[in-house]
TORDO-600782 format. One record per residue (C-alpha): chain; x negated, y, z negated. Coordinates in nm, 4 decimals, padded with zeros to 6 digits. Layout:
BEGIN
<rec><cadena>A</cadena><x>X</x><y>Y</y><z>Z</z></rec>
...
This chain:
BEGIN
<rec><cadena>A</cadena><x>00.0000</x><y>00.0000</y><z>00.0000</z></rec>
<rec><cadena>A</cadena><x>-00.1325</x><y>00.3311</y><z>00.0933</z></rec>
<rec><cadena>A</cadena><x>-00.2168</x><y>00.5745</y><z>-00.1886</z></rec>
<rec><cadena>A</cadena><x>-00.0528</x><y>00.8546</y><z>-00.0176</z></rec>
<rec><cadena>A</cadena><x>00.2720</x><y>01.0191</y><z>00.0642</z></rec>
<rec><cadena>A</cadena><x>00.3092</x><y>01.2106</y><z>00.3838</z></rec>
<rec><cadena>A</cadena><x>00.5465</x><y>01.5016</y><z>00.2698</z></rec>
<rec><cadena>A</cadena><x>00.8250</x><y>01.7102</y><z>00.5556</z></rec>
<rec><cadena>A</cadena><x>00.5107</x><y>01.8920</y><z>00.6516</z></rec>
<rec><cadena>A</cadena><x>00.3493</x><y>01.5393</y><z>00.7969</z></rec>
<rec><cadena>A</cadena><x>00.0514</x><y>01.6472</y><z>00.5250</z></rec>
<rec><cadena>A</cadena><x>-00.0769</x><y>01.3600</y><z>00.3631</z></rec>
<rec><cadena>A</cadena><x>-00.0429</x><y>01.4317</y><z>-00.0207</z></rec>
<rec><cadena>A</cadena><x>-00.1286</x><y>01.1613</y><z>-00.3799</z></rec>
<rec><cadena>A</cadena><x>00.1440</x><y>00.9272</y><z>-00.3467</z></rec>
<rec><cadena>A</cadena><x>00.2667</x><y>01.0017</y><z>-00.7223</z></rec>
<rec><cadena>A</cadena><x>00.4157</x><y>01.3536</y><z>-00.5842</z></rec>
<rec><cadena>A</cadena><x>00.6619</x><y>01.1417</y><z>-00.3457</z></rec>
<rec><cadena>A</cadena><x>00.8522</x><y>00.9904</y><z>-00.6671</z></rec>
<rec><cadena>A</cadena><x>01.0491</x><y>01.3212</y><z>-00.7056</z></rec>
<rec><cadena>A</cadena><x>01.1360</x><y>01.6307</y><z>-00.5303</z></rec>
<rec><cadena>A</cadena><x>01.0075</x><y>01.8564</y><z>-00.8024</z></rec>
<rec><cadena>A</cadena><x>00.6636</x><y>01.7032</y><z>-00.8031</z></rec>
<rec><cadena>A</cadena><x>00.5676</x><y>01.8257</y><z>-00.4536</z></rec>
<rec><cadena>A</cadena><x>00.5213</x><y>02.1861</y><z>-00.6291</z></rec>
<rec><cadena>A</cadena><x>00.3782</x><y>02.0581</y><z>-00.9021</z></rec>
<rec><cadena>A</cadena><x>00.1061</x><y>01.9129</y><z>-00.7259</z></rec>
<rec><cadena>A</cadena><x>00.0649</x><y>02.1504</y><z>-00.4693</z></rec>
<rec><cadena>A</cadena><x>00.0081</x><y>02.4610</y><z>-00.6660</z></rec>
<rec><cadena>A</cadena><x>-00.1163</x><y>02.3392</y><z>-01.0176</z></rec>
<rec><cadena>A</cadena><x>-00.2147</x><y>01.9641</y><z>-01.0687</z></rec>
<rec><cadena>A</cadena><x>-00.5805</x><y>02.0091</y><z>-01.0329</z></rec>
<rec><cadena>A</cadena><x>-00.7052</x><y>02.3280</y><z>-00.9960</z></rec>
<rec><cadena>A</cadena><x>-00.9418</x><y>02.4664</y><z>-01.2924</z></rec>
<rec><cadena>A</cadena><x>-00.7684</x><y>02.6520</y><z>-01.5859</z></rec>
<rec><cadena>A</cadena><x>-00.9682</x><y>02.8371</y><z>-01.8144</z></rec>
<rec><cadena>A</cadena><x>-00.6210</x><y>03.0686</y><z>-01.9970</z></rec>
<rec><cadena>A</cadena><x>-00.6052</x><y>02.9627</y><z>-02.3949</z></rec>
<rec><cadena>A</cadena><x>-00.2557</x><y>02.9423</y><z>-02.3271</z></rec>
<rec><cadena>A</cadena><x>-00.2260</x><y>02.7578</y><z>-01.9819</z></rec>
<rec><cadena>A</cadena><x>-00.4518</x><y>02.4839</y><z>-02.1722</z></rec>
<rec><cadena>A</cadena><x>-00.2446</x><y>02.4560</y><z>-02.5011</z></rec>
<rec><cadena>A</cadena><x>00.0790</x><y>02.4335</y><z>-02.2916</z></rec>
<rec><cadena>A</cadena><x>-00.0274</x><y>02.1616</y><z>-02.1277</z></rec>
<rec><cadena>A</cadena><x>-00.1757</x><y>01.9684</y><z>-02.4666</z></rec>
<rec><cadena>A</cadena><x>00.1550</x><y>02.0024</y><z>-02.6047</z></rec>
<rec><cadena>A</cadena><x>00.3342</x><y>01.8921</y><z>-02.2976</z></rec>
<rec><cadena>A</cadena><x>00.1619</x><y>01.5569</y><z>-02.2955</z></rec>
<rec><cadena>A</cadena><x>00.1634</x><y>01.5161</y><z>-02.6167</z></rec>
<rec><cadena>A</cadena><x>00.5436</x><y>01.5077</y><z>-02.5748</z></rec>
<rec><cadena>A</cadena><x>00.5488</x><y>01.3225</y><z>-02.2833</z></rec>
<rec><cadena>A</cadena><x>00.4343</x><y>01.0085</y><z>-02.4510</z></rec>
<rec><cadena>A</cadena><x>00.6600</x><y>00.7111</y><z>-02.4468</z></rec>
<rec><cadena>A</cadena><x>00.8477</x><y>00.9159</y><z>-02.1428</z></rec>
<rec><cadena>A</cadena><x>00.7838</x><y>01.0183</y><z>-01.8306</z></rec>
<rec><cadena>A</cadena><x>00.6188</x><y>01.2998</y><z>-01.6479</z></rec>
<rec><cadena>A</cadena><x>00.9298</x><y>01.4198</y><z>-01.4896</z></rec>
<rec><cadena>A</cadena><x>01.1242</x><y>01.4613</y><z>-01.8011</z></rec>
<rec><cadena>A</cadena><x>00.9022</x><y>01.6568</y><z>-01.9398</z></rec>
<rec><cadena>A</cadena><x>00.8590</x><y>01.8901</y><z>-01.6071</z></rec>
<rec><cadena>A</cadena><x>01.2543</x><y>01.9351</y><z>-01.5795</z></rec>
<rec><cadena>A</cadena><x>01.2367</x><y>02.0433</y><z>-01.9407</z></rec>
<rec><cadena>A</cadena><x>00.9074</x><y>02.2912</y><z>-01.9569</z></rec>
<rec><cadena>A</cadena><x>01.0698</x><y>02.6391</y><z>-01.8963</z></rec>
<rec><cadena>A</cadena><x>01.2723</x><y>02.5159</y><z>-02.2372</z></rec>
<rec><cadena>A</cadena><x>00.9656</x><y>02.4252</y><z>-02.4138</z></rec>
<rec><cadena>A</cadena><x>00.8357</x><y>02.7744</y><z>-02.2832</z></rec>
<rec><cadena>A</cadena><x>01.1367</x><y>02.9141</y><z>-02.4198</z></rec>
<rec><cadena>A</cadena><x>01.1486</x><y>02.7565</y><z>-02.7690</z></rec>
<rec><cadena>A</cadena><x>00.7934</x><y>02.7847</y><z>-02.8661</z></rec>
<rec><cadena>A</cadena><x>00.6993</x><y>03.1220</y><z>-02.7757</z></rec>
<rec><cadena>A</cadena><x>00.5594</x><y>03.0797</y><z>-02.4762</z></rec>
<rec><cadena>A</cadena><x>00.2967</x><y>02.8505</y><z>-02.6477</z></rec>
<rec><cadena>A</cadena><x>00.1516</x><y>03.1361</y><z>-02.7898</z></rec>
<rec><cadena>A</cadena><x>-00.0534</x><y>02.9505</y><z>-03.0425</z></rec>
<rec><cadena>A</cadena><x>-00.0780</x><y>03.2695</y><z>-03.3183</z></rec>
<rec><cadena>A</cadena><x>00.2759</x><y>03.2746</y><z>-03.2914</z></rec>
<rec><cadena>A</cadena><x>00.3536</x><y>02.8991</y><z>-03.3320</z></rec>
<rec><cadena>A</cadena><x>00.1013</x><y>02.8305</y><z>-03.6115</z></rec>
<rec><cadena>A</cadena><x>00.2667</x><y>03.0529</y><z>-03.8171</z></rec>
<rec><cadena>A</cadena><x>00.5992</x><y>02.8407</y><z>-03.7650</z></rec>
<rec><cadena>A</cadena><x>00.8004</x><y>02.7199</y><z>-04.0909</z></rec>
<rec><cadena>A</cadena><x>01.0802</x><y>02.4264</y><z>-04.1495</z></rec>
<rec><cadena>A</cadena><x>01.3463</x><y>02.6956</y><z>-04.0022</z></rec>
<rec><cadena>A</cadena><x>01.1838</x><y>02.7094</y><z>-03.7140</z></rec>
<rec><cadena>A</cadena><x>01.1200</x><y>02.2529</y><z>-03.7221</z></rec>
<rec><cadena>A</cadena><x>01.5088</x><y>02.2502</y><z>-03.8018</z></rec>
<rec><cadena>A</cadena><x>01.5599</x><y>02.4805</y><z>-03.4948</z></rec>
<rec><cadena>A</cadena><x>01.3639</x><y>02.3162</y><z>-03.2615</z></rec>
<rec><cadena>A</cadena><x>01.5484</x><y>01.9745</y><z>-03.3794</z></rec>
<rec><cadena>A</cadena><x>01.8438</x><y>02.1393</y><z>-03.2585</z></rec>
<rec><cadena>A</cadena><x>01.6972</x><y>02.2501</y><z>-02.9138</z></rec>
<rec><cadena>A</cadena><x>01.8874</x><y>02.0718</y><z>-02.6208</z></rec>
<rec><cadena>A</cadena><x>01.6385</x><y>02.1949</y><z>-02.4115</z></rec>
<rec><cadena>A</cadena><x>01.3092</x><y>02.0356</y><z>-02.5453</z></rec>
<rec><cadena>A</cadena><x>01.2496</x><y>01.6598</y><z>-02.6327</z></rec>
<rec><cadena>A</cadena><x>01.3877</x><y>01.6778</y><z>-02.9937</z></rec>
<rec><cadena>A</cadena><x>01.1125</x><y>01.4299</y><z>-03.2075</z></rec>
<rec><cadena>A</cadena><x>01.0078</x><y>01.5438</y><z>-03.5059</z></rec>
<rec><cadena>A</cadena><x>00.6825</x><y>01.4134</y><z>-03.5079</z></rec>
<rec><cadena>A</cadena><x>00.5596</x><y>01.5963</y><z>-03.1735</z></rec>
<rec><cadena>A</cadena><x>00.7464</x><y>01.9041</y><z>-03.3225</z></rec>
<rec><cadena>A</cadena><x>00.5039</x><y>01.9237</y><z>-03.6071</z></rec>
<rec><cadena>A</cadena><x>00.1990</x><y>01.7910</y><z>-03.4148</z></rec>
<rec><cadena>A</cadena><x>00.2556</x><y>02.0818</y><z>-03.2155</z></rec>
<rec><cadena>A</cadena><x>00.2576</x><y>02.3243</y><z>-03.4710</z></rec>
<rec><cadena>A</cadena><x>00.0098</x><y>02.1989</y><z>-03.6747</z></rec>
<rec><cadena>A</cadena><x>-00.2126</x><y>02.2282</y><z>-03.3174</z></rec>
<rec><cadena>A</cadena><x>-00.1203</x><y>02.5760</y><z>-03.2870</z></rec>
<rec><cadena>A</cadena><x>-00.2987</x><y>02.6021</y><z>-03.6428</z></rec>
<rec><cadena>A</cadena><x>-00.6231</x><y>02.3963</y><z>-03.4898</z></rec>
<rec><cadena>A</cadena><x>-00.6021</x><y>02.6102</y><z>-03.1749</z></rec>
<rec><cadena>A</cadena><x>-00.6460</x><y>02.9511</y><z>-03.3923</z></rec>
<rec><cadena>A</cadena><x>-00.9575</x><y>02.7920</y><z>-03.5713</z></rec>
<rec><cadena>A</cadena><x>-01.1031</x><y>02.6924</y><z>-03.2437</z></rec>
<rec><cadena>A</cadena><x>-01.1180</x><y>03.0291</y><z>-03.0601</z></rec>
<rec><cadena>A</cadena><x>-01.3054</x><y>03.1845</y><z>-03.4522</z></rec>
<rec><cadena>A</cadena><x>-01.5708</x><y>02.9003</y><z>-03.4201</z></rec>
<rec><cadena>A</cadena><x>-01.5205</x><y>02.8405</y><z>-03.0171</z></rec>
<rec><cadena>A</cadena><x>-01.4520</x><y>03.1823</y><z>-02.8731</z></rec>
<rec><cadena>A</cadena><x>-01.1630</x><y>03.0044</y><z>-02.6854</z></rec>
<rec><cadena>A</cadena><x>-01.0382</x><y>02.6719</y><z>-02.6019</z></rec>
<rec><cadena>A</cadena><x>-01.1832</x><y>02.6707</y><z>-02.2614</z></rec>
<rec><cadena>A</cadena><x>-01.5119</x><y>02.7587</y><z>-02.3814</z></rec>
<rec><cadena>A</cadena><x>-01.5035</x><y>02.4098</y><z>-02.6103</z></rec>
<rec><cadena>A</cadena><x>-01.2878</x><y>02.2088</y><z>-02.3511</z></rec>
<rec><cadena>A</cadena><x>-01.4631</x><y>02.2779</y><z>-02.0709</z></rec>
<rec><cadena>A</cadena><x>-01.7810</x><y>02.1560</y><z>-02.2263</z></rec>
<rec><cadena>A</cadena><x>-01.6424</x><y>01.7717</y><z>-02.1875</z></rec>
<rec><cadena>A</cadena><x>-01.5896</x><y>01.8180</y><z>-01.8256</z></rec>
<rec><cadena>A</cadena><x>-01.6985</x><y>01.4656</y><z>-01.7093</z></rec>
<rec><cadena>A</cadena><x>-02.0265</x><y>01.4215</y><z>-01.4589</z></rec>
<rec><cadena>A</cadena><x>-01.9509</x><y>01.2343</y><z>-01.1357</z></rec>
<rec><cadena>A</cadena><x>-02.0620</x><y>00.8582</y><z>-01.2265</z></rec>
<rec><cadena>A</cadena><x>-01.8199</x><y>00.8222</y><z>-01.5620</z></rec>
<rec><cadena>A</cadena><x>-01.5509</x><y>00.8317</y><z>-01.2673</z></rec>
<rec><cadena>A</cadena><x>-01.4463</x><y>00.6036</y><z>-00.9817</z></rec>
<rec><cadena>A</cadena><x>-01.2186</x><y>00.6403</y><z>-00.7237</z></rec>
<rec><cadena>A</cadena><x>-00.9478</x><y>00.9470</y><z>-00.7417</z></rec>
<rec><cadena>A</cadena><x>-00.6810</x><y>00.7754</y><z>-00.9994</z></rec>
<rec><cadena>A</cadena><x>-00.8335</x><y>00.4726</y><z>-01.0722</z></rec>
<rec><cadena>A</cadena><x>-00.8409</x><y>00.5201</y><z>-01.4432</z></rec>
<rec><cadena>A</cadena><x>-00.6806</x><y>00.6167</y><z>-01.7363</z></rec>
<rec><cadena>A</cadena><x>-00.9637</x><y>00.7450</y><z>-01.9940</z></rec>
<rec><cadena>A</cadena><x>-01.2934</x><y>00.8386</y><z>-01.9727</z></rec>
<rec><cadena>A</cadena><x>-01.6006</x><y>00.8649</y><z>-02.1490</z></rec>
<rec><cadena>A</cadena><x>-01.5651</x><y>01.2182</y><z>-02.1978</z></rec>
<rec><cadena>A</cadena><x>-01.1658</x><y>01.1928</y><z>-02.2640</z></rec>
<rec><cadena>A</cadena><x>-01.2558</x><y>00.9319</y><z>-02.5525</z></rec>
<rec><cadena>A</cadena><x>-01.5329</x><y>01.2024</y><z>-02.7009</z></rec>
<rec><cadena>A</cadena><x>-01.3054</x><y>01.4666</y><z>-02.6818</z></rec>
<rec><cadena>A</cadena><x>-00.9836</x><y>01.2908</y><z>-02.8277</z></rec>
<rec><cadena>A</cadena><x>-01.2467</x><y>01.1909</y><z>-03.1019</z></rec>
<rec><cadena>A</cadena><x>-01.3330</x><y>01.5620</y><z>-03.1652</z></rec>
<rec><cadena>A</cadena><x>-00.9930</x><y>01.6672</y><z>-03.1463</z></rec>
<rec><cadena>A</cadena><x>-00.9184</x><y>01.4378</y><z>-03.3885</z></rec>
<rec><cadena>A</cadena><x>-01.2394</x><y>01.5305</y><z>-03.6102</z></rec>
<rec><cadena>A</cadena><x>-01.0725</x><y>01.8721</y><z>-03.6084</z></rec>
<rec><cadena>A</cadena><x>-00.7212</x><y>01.7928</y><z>-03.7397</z></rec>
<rec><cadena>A</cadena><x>-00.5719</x><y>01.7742</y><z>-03.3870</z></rec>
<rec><cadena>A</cadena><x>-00.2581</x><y>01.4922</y><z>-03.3636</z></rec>
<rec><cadena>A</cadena><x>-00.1117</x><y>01.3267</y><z>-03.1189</z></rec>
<rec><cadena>A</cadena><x>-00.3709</x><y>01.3357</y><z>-02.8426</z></rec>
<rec><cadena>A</cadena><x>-00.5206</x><y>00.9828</y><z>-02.7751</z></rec>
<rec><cadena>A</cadena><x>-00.7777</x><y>00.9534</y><z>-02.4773</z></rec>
<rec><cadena>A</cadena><x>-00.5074</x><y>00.8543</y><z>-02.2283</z></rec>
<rec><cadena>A</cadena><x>-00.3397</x><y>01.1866</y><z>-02.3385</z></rec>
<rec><cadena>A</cadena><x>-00.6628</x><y>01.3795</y><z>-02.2996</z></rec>
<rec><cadena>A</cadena><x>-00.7572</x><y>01.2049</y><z>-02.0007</z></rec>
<rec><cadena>A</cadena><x>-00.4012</x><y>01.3389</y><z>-01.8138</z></rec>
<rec><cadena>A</cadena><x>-00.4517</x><y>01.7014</y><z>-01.9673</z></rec>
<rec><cadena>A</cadena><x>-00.8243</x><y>01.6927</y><z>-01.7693</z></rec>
<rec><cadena>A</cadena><x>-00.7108</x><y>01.6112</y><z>-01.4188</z></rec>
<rec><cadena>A</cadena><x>-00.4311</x><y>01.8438</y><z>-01.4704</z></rec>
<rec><cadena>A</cadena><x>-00.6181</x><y>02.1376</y><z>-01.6076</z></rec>
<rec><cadena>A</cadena><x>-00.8946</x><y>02.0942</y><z>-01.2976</z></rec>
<rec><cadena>A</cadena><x>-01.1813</x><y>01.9103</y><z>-01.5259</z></rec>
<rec><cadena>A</cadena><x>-01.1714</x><y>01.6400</y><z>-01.3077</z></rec>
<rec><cadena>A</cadena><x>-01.0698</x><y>01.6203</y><z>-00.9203</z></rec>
<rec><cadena>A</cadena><x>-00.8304</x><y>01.3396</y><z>-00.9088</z></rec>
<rec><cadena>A</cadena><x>-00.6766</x><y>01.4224</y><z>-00.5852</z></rec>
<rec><cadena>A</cadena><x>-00.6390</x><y>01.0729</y><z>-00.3649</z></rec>
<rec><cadena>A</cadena><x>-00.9079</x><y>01.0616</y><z>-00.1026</z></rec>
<rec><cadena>A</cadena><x>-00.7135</x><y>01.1898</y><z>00.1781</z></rec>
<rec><cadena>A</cadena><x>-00.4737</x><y>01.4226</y><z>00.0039</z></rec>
<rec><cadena>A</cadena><x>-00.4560</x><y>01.7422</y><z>00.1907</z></rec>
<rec><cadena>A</cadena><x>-00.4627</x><y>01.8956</y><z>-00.1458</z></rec>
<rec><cadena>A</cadena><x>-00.8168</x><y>01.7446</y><z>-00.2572</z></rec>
<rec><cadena>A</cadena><x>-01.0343</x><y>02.0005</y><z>-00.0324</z></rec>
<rec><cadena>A</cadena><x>-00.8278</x><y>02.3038</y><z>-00.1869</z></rec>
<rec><cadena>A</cadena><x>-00.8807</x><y>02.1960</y><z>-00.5364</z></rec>
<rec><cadena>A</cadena><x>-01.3004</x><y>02.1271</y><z>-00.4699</z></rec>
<rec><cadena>A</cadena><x>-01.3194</x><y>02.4297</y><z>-00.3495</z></rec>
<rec><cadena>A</cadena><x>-01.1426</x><y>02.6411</y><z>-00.6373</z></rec>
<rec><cadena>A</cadena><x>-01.3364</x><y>02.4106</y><z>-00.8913</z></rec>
<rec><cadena>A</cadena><x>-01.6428</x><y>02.5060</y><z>-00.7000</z></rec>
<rec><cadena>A</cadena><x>-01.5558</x><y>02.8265</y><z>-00.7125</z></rec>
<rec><cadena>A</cadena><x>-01.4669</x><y>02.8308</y><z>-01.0818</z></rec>
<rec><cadena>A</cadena><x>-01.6660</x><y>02.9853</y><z>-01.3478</z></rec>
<rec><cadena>A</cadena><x>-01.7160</x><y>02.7767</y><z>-01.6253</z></rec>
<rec><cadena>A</cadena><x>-01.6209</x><y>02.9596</y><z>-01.9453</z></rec>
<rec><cadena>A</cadena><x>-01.9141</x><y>02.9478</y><z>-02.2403</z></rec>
């Protein structure tokens, strides 16, 4: 079976973005290219932290009401949340309603605001774990990494919860650490080129 999904457009494309209509965006204007926004990078944490045990497309049809219930994932705003704001949330139609992700968030917001006073910014410390070339095979061939498992390990070291290697693994070939694009994908030259372009925050 091929590993790719020729879209309207007859452009070849990573087969995953053929499962459902609202992935073609998805992966054509964000899965991949570097991040290096505080925010853009918690967001996404917190996303797959909640999208464990579900899938990737629940989570996408719900994000502008996870935007909308935590503050934009404005992590000084949501590390200062209480149990009003936990009971709230557990309320919230709009968000995956688990109280354990609820609080993992928060209590990341918390870790987040102690990274950027020792870190200057969460970019600056993720993007030191970007892998090298021979930890990874073939675009989407695996599900962890070295460098996932050493940074789920520091994450944890710091207080960080819910975000297991596989977890960490996902948020890096979203957020542009890796290139994961299928060989092929008419999307994998764009995103070398913007990673190549990228400057690595320190």
């Amino acid at each position: 079976m091929s590993d790719l999904f020729v879209g309207s457009d007859a452009r070849p494309r990573c087969r995953w973005c053929g499962a459902a209509p609202e992935f073609l965006d998805y992966h054509d204007r964000e899965w991949g290219f570097p991040v290096a926004d505080d925010i853009r990078l918690f967001e996404k944490l917190c996303l797959e932290s909640f999208q464990s045990g579900l899938s990737w497309r629940t989570i996408l049809n719900k994000r502008d009401g996870f935007r909308a219930a935590f503050d934009g994932f404005d992590f000084n705003i949501v590390a200062q949340y209480g149990e009003e704001d936990v009971n709230r949330l557990l309320t919230d139609e709009n968000i995956v309603r688990h109280k354990g992700k609820i609080s993992a968030v928060i209590n990341n917001a918390a870790r987040a605001v102690e990274m950027v006073e020792t870190e200057q910014s969460l970019a600056a410390f993720f993007w030191r774990f970007e892998p090298s070339s021979d930890e990874l095979g073939p675009p989407q061939s695996q599900s962890t990494s070295k460098s996932s498992v050493e940074l789920a390990r520091e994450l944890k070291k710091r207080g960080w919860k819910f975000l297991g290697p596989t977890t960490v693994f996902a948020f890096m070939q979203a957020m542009g650490l890796i290139n994961d694009h299928s060989e092929g994908c008419a999307l994998r030259h764009d995103v070398e080129m913007a990673r190549g372009n990228f400057k690595r925050p320190n």
